[in-house]
N, C-alpha and C positions, 0 to 999 in steps of 0.2 A: 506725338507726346500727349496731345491733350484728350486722345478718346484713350492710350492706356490710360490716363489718372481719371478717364469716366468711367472706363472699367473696373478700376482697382476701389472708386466711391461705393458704385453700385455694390461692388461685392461683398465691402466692409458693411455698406447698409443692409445689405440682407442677412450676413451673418447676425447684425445689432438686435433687426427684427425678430429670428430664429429665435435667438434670447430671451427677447422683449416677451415673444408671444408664449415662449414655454410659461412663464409667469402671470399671463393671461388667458385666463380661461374662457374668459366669454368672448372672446374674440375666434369668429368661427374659423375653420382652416381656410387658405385662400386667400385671408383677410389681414391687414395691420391697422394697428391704432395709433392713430397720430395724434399729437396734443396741438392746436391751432390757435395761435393770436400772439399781440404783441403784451399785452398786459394781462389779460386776461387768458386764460387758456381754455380751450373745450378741447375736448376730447371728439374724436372723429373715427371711422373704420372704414376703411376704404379695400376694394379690391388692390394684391400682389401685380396684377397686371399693370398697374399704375408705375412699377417702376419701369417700367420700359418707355414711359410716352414723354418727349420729349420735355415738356412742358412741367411734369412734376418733379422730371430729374431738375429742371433748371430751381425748382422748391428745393430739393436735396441739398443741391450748390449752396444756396443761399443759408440753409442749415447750419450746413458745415462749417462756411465763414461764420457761422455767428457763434454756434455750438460747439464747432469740433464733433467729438463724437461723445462726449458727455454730457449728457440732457438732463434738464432739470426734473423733467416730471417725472423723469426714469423711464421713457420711452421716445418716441421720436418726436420732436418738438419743431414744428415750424414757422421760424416768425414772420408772417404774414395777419394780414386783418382777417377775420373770419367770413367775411363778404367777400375777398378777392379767394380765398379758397375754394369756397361755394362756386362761384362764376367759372374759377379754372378748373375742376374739376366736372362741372357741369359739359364740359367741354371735350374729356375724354372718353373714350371708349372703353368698356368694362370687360 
């Protein structure tokens, strides 16, 4: 039951992104832009292969609980501090 509702996240999230990025143009293909922080937000672009690695899906997760799937900046919003994204993402493979 719980890797269908990881499959069924991922899927909703990549559809979100499909969206997200048609509206985005500077955002190269390949690529999604995530908004990062807990008060503050920056914006980030990070490689699609990102959703597959264990560790950003568990970012996703926490997303979700917080956002659902309506995000404020109108794109994917993850609230974490922008130093522990940095560090996690430092961490996956491209």
């Amino acid at each position: 039951m719980a890797i269908s509702r990881l499959h069924s996240f991922v899927a909703n999230a990549k559809q979100m992104i499909k969206l997200h990025n048609k509206h985005q143009s500077n955002v190269p293909k390949g690529y999604l832009a995530v908004y990062v922080g807990e008060l503050q937000k920056k914006r980030f672009v990070v490689p699609l292969s990102y959703l597959d690695q264990p560790l950003f899906q568990d970012l996703l997760r926490r997303s979700e609980e917080e956002y659902g799937f309506s995000h404020p900046m109108g794109g994917l919003t993850i609230p974490c501090q922008e130093e522990t994204f940095i560090n996690l993402t430092a961490q996956l493979p491209m």
